[in-house]
FIFINU-138476 format. One record per residue (C-alpha): residue number from 1; residue in three letters; chain; x, y, z. Coordinates in steps of 0.001 Angstrom, whole numbers, plus 500000, padded with zeros to 6 digits. Layout:
N
<k:NUM | r:ALA | c:A | xx:X | yy:Y | zz:Z>
...
//
This chain:
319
<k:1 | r:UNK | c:A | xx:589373 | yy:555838 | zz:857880>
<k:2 | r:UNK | c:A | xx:587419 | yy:557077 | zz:854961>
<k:3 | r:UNK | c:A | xx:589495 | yy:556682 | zz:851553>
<k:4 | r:UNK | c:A | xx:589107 | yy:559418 | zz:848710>
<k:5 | r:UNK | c:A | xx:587910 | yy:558569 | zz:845861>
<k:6 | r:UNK | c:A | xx:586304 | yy:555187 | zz:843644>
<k:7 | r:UNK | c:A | xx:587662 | yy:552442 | zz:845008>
<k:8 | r:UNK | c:A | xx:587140 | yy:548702 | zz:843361>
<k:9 | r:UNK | c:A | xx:587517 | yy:547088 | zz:846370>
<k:10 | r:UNK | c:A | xx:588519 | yy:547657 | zz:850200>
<k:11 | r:UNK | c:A | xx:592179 | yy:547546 | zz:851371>
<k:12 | r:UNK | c:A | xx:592755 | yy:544606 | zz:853181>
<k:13 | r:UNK | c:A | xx:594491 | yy:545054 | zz:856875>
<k:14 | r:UNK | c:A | xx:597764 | yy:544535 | zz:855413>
<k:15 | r:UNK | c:A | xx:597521 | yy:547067 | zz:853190>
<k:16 | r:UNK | c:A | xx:595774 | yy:549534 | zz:855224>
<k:17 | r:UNK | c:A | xx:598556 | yy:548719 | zz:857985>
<k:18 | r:UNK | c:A | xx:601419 | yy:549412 | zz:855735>
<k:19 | r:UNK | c:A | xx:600299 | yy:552713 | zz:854124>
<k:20 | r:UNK | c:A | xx:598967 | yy:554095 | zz:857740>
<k:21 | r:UNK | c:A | xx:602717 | yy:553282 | zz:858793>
<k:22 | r:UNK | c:A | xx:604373 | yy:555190 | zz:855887>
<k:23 | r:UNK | c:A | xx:602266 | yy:558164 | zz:856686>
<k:24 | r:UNK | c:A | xx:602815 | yy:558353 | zz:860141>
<k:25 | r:UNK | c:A | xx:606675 | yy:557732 | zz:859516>
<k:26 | r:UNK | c:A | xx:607007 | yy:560590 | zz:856935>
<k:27 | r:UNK | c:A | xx:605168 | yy:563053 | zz:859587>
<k:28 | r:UNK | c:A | xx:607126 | yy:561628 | zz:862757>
<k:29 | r:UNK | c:A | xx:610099 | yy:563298 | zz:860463>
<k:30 | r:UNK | c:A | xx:608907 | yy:566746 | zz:861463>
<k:31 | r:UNK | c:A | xx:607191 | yy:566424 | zz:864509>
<k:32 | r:UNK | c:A | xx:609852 | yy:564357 | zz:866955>
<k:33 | r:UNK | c:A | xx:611655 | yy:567758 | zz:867521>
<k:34 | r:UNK | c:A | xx:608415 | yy:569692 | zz:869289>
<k:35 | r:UNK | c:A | xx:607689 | yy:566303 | zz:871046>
<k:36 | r:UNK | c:A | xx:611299 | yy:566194 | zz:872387>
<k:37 | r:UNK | c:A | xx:610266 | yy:569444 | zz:873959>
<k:38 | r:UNK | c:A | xx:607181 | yy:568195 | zz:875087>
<k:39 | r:UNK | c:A | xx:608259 | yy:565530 | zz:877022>
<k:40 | r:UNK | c:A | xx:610939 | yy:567500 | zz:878814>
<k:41 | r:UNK | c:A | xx:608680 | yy:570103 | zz:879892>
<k:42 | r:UNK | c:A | xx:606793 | yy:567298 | zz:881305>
<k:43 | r:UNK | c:A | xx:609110 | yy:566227 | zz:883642>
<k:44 | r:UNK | c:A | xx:610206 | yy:569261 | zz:884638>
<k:45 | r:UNK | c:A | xx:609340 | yy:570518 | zz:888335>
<k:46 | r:UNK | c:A | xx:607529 | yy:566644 | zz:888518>
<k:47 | r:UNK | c:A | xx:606152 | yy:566736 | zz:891684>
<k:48 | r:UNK | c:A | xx:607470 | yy:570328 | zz:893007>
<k:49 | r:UNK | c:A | xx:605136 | yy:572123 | zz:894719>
<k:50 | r:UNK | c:A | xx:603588 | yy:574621 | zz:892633>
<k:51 | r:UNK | c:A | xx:605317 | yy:573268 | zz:889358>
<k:52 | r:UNK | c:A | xx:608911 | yy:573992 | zz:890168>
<k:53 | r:UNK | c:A | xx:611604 | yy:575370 | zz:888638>
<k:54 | r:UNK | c:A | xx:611242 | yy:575971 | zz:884916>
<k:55 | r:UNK | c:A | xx:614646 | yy:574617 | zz:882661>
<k:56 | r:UNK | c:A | xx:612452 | yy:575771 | zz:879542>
<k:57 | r:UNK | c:A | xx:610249 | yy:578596 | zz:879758>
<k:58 | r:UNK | c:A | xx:608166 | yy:577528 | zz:876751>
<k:59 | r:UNK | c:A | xx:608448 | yy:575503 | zz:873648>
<k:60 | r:UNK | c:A | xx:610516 | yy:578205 | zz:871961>
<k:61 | r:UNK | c:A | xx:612881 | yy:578504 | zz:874553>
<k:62 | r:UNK | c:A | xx:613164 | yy:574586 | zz:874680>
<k:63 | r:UNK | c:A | xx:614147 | yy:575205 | zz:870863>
<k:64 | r:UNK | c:A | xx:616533 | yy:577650 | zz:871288>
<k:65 | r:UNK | c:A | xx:618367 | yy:575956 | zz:874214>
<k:66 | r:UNK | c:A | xx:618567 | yy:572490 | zz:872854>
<k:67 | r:UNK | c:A | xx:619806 | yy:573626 | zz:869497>
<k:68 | r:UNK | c:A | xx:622618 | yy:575389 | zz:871171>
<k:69 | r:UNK | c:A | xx:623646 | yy:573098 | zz:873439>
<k:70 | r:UNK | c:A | xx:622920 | yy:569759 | zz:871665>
<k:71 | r:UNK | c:A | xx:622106 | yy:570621 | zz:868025>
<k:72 | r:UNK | c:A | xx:619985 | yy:568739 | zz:865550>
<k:73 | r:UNK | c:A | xx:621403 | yy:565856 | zz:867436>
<k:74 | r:UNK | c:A | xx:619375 | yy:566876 | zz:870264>
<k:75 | r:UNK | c:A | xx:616442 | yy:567802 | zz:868516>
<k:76 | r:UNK | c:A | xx:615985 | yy:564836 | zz:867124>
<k:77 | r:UNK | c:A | xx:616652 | yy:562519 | zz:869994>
<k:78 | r:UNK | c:A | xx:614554 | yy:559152 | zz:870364>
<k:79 | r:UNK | c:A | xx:613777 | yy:559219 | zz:866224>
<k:80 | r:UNK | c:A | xx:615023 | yy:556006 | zz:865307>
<k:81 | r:UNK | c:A | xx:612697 | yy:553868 | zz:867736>
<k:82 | r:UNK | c:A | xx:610355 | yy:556611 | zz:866547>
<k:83 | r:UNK | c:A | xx:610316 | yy:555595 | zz:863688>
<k:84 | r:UNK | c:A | xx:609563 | yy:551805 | zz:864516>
<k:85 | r:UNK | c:A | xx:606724 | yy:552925 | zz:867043>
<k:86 | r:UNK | c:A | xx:605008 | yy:554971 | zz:864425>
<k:87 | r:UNK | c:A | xx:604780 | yy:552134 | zz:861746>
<k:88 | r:UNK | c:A | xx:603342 | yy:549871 | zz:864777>
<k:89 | r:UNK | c:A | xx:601068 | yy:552281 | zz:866435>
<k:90 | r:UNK | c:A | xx:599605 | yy:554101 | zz:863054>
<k:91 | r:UNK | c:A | xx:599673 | yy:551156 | zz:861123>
<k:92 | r:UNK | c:A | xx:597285 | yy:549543 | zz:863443>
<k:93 | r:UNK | c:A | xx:595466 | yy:553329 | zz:864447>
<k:94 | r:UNK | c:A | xx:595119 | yy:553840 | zz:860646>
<k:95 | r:UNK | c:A | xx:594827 | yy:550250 | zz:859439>
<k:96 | r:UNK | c:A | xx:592659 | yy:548385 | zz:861894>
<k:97 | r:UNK | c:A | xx:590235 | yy:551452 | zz:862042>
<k:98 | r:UNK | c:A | xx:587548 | yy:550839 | zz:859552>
<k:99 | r:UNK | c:A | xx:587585 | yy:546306 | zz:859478>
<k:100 | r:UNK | c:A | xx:586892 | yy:547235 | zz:863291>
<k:101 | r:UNK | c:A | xx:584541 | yy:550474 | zz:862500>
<k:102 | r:UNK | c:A | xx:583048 | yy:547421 | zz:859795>
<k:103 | r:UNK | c:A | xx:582152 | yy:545238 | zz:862180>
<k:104 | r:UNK | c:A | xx:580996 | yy:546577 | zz:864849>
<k:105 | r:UNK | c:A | xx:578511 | yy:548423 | zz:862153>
<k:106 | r:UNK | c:A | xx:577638 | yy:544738 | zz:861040>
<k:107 | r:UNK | c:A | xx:577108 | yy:543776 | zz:864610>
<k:108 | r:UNK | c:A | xx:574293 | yy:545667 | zz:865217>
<k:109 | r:UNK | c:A | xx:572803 | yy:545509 | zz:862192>
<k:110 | r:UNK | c:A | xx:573716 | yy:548231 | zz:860409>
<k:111 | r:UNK | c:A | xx:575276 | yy:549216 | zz:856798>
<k:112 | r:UNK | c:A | xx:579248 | yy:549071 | zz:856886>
<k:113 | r:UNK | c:A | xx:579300 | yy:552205 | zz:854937>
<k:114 | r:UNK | c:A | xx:577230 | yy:554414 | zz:857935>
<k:115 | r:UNK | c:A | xx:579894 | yy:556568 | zz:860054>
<k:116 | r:UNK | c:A | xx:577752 | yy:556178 | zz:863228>
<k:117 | r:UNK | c:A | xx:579510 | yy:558209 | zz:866115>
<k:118 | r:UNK | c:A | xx:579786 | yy:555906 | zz:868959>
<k:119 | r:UNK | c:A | xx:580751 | yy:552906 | zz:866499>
<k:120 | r:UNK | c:A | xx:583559 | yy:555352 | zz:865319>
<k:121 | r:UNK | c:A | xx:584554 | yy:556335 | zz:868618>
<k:122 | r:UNK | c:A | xx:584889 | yy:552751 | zz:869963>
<k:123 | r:UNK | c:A | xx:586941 | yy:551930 | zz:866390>
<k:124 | r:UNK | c:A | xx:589146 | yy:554321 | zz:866987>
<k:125 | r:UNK | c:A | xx:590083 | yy:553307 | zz:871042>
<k:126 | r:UNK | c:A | xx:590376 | yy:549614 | zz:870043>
<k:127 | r:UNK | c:A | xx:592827 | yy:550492 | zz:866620>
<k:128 | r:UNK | c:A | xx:594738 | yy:552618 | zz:869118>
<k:129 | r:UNK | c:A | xx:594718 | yy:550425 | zz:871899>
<k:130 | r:UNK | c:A | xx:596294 | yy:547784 | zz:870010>
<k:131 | r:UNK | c:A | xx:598862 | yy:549697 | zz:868192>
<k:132 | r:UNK | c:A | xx:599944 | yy:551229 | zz:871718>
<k:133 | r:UNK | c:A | xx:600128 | yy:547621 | zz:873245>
<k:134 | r:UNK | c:A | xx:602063 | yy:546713 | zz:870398>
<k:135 | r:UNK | c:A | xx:604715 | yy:549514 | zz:870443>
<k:136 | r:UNK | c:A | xx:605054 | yy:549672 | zz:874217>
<k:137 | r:UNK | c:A | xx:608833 | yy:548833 | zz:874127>
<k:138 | r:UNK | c:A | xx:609363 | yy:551285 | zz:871473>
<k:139 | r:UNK | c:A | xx:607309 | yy:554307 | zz:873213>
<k:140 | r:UNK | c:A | xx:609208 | yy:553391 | zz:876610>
<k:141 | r:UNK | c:A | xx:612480 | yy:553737 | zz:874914>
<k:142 | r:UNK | c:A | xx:611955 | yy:556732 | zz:872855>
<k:143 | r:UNK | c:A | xx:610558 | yy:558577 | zz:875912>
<k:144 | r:UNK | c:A | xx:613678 | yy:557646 | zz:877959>
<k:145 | r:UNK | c:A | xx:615953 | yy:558879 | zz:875675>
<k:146 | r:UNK | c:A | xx:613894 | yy:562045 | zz:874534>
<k:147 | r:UNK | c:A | xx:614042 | yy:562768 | zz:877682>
<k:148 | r:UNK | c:A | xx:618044 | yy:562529 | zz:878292>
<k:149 | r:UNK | c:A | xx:620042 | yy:566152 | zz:878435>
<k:150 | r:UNK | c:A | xx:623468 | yy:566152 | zz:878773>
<k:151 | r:UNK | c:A | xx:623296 | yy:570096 | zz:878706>
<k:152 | r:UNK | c:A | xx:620222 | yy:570767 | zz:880798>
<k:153 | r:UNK | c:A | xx:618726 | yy:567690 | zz:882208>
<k:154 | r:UNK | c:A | xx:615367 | yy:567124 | zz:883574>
<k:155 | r:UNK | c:A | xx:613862 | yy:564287 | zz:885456>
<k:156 | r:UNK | c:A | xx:615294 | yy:560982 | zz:885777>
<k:157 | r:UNK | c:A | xx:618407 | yy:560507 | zz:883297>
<k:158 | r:UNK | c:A | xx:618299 | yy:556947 | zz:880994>
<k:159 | r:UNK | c:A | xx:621176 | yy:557112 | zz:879073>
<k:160 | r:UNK | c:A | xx:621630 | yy:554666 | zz:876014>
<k:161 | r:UNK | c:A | xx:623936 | yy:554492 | zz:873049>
<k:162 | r:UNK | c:A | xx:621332 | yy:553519 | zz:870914>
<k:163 | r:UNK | c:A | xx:617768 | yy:551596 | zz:869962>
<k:164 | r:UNK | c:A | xx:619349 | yy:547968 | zz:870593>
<k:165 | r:UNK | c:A | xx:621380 | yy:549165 | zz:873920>
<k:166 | r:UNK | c:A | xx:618351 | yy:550719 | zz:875691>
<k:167 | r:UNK | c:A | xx:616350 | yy:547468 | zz:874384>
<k:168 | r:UNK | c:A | xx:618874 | yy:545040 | zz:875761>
<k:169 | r:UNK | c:A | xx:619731 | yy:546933 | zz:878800>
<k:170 | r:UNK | c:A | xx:616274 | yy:547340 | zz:880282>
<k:171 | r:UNK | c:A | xx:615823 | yy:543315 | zz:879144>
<k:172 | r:UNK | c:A | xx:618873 | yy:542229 | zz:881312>
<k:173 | r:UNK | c:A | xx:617977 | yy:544010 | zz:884443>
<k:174 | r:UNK | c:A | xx:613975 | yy:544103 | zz:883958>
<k:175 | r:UNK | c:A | xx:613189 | yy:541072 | zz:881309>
<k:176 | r:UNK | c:A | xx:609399 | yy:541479 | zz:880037>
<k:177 | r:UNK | c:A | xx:608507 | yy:543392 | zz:882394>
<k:178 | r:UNK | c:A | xx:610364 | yy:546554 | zz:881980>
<k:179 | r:UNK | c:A | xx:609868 | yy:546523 | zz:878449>
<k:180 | r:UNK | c:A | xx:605788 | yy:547020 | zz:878988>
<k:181 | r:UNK | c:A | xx:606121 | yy:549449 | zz:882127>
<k:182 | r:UNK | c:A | xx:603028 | yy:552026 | zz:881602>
<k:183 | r:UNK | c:A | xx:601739 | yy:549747 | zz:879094>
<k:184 | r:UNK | c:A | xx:598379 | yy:550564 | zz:880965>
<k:185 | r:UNK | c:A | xx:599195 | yy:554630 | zz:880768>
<k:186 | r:UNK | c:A | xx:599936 | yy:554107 | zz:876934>
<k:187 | r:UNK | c:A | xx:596540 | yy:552188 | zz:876258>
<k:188 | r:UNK | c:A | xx:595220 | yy:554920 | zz:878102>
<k:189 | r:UNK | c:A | xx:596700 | yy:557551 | zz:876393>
<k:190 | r:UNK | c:A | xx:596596 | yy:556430 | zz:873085>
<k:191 | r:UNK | c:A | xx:592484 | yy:555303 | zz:873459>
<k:192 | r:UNK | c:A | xx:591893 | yy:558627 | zz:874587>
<k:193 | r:UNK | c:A | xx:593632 | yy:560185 | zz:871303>
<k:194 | r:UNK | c:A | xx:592449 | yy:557810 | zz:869013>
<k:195 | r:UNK | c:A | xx:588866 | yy:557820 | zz:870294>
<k:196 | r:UNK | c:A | xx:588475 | yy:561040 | zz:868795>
<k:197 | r:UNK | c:A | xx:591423 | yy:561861 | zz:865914>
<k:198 | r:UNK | c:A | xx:589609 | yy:559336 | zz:863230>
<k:199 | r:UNK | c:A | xx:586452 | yy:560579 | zz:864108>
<k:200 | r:UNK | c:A | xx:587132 | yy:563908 | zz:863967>
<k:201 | r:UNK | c:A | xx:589289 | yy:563793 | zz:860840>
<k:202 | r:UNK | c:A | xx:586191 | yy:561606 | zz:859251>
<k:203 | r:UNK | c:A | xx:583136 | yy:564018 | zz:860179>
<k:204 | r:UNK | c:A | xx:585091 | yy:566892 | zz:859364>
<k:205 | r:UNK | c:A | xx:585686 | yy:565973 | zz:855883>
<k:206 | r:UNK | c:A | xx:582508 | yy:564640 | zz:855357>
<k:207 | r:UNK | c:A | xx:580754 | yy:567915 | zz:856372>
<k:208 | r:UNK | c:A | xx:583202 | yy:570132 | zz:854047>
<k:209 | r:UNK | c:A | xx:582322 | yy:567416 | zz:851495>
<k:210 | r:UNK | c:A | xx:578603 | yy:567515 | zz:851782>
<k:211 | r:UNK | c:A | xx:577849 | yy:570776 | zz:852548>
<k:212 | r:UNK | c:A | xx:579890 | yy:571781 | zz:848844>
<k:213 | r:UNK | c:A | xx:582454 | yy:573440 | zz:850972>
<k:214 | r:UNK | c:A | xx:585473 | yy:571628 | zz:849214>
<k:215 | r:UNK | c:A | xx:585468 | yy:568644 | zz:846915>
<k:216 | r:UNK | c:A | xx:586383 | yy:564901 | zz:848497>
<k:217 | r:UNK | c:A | xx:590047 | yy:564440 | zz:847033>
<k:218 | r:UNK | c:A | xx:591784 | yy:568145 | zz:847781>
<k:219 | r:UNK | c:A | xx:595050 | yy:568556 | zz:849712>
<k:220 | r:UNK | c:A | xx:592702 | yy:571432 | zz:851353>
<k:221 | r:UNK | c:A | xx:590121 | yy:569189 | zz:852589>
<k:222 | r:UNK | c:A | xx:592531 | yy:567100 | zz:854024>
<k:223 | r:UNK | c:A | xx:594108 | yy:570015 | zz:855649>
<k:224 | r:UNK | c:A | xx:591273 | yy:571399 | zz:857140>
<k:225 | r:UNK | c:A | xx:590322 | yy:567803 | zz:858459>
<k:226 | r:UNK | c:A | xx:593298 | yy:567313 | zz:859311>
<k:227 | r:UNK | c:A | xx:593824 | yy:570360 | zz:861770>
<k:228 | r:UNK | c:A | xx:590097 | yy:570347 | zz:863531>
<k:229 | r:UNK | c:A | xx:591300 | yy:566795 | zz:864409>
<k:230 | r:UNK | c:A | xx:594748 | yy:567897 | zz:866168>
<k:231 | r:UNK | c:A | xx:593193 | yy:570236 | zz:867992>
<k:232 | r:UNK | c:A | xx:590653 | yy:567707 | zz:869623>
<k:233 | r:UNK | c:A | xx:593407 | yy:565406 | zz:869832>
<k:234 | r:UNK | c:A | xx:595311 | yy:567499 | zz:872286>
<k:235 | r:UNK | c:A | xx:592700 | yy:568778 | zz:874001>
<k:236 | r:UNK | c:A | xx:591572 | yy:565256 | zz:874900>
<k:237 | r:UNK | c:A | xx:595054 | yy:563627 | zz:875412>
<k:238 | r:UNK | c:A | xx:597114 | yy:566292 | zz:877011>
<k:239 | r:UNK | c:A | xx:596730 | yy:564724 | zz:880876>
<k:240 | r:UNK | c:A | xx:597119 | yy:561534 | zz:879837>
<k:241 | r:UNK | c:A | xx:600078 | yy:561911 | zz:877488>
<k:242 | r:UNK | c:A | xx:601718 | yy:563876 | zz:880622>
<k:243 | r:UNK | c:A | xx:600955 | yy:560460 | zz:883208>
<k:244 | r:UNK | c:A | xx:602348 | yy:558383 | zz:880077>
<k:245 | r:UNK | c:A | xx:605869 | yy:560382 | zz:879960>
<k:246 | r:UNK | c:A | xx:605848 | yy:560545 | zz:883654>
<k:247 | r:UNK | c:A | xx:605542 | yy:556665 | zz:884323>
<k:248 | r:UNK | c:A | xx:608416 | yy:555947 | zz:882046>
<k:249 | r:UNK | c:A | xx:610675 | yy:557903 | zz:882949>
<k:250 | r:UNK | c:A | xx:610331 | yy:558010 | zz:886512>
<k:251 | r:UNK | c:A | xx:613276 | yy:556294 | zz:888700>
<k:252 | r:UNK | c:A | xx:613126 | yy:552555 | zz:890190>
<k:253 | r:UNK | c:A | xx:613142 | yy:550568 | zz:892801>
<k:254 | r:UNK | c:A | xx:613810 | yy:547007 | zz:894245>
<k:255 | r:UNK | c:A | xx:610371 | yy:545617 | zz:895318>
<k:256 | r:UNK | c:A | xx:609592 | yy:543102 | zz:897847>
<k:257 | r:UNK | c:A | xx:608744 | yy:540405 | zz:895001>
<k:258 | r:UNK | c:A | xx:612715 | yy:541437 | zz:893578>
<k:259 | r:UNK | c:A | xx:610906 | yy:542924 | zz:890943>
<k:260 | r:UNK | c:A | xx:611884 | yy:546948 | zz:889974>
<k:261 | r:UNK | c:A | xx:609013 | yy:548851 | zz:890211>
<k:262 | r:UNK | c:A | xx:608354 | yy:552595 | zz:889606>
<k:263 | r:UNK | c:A | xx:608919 | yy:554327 | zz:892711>
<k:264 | r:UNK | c:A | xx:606760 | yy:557220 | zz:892505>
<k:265 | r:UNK | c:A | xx:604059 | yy:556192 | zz:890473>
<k:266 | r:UNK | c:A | xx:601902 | yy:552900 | zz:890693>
<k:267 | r:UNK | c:A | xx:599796 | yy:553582 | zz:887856>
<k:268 | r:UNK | c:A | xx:598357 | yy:556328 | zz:885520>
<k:269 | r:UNK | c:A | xx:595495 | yy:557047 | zz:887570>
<k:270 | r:UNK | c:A | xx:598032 | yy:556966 | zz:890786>
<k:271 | r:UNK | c:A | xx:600343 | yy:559627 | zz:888366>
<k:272 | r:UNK | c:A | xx:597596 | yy:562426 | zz:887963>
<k:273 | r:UNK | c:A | xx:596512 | yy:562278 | zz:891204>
<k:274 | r:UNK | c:A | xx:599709 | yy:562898 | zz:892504>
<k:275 | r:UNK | c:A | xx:600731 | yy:565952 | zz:890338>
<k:276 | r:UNK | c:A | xx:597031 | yy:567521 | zz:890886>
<k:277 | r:UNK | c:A | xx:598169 | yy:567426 | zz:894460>
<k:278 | r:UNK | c:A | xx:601535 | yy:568965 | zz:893774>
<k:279 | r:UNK | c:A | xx:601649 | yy:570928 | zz:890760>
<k:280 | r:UNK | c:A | xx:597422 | yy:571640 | zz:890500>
<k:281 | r:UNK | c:A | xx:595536 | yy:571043 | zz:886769>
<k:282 | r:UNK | c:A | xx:598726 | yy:572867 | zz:885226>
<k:283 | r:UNK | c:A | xx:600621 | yy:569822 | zz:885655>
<k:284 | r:UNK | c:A | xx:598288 | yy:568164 | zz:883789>
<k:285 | r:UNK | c:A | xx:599132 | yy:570296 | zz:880778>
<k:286 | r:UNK | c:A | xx:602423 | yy:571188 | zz:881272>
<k:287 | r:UNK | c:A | xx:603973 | yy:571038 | zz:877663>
<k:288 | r:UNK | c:A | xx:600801 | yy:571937 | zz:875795>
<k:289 | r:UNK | c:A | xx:602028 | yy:574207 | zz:873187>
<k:290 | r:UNK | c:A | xx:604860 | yy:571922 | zz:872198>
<k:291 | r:UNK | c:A | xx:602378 | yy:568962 | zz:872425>
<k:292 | r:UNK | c:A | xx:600071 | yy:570948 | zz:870336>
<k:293 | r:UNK | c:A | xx:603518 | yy:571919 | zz:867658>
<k:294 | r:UNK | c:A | xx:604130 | yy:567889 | zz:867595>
<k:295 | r:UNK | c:A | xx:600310 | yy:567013 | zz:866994>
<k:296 | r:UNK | c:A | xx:599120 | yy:569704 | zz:864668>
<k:297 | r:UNK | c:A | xx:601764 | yy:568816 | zz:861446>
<k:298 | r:UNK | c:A | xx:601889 | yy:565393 | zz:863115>
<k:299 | r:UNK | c:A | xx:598150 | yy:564943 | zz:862336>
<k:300 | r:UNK | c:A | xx:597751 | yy:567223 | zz:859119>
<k:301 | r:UNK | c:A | xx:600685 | yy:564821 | zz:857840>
<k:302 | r:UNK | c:A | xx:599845 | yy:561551 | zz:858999>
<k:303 | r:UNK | c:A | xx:596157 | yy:561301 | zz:857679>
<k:304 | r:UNK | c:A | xx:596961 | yy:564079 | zz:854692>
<k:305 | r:UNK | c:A | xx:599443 | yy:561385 | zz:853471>
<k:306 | r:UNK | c:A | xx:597515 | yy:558864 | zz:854149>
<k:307 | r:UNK | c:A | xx:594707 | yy:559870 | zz:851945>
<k:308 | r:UNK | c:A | xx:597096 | yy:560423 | zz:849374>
<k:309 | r:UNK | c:A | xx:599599 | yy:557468 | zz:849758>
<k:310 | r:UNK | c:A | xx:595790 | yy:555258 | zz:849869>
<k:311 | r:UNK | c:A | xx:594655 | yy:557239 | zz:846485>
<k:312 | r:UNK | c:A | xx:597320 | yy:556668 | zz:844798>
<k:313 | r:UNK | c:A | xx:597717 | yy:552708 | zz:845911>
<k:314 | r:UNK | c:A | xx:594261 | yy:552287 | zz:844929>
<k:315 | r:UNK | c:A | xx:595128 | yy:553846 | zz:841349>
<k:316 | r:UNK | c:A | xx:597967 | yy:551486 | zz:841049>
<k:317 | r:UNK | c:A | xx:596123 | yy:548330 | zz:842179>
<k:318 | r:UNK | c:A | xx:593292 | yy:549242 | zz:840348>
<k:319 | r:UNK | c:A | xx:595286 | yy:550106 | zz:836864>
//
């Protein structure tokens, strides 16, 4: 993504892949409790005609409840491999972004330093693709246990002491396999959000920029960037996102090969088909506001302290 201010020379990948993860680690702080909620009102009424029965009326229901029942504890549940997931998945997003956005500029012929739409667009999938592939395990996990209620509980139930027990306990009964189940809904997913959050973020700034509306390295214009981009973010991602939670969570069974497979789901395409049927385009976006109280300080954070953790780095390296 674009970097404020001079700069003597480019961040290598390393770099770029460390402070993305910091960033994204600081804002995953704040924004696991409203994804919690997300992903249970998800899976709630999955596959009920007509969405179901509602456990949480709306995000600040799902607040309320959980914090009664289940405290901070609750609130916060699935934040250790969170925390893991975010360092793999924005440290790629946010540091394989521009050497991809780079060359693909230098492969047809162009100057690196041009933000050309589609190049951006297609930087942003692959950066996102990669970091998804890379954090399956952690994403699958997290979802699993995000989704675990011992108060109210929707969905199917994965219950696991910790990180290394729900790691080692899908390993033993599932090997690699279970580990990257809806690797192919996360890829989706997390293309689909990528494809547009740098972008976004980038053209944003750069109009505010340009146009004299606010000068390149302000905590506002990294706001404002910051918050256009969440919005298209969940826009775009919302059905996807909801296939994603659905796939990982959903029960098992023996297959003919003696391999578990998903038993309602075969993949993500398979997933929103099937709640269209059931549950209509609501299903789709069932979970929107919370999604939308995860992404909006999730993004603003993220690329907000990005901008300012790369600043600063640049100042120190530089000095």
């Amino acid at each position: 993504m674009g970097m404020a201010g001079a700069q003597s020379r480019p961040l290598t990948t390393t770099e770029g892949f460390l402070c993305g993860g910091v960033a994204a680690c600081i804002a995953v702080t704040v924004s696991n409790p409203a994804e919690v909620g997300k992903t249970r009102m998800q899976l709630q009424g999955e596959l009920a005609r007509g969405g179901g029965e509602k456990v949480y009326k709306h995000a600040l229901d799902f607040f309320s409840k959980t914090w009664r029942n289940e405290g901070i504890r609750g609130l916060q549940r699935g934040l250790g491999p969170a925390y893991v997931y975010q360092m793999l998945l924005n440290g790629s997003r946010l540091g394989f972004y521009e050497p991809f956005r780079r060359t693909i500029n230098r492969i047809i012929g162009r100057p690196v330093t041009d933000q050309i739409p589609l190049t951006s667009v297609t930087a942003g999938a692959a950066s996102g693709a990669l970091g998804a592939a890379l954090g399956n395990p952690l994403f699958l996990i997290k979802a699993r246990m995000q989704a675990y209620s011992p108060a109210l509980p929707v969905g199917t139930q994965h219950f696991y002491k910790n990180s290394f027990d729900a790691l080692s306990t899908i390993w033993k009964s599932e090997k690699l396999h279970g580990l990257y189940r809806g690797v192919d809904a996360a890829i989706l997913r997390t293309a689909m959000g990528s494809s547009v959050q740098l972008p976004t973020y980038n053209w944003t700034k750069n109009q505010l920029v340009t146009r004299g509306i606010l000068p390149a390295n302000n905590v506002w214009t990294y706001l404002a960037s910051s918050s256009i981009s969440g919005v298209c973010v969940c826009l775009v991602m919302q059905p996807a996102d909801t296939a994603l939670t659905r796939m990982y969570n959903q029960p098992t069974v023996m297959g003919p090969d003696g391999r578990l497979r998903g038993s309602l789901y075969k993949n993500p395409i398979d997933c929103l088909w099937k709640t269209f049927k059931a549950e209509g385009v609501y299903g789709w976006y069932k979970g929107s506001t919370a999604q939308f109280l995860r992404i909006a300080p999730h993004t603003i954070i993220t690329l907000t302290a990005n901008d300012i953790i790369l600043t600063a780095y640049q100042r120190l390296v530089s000095s």
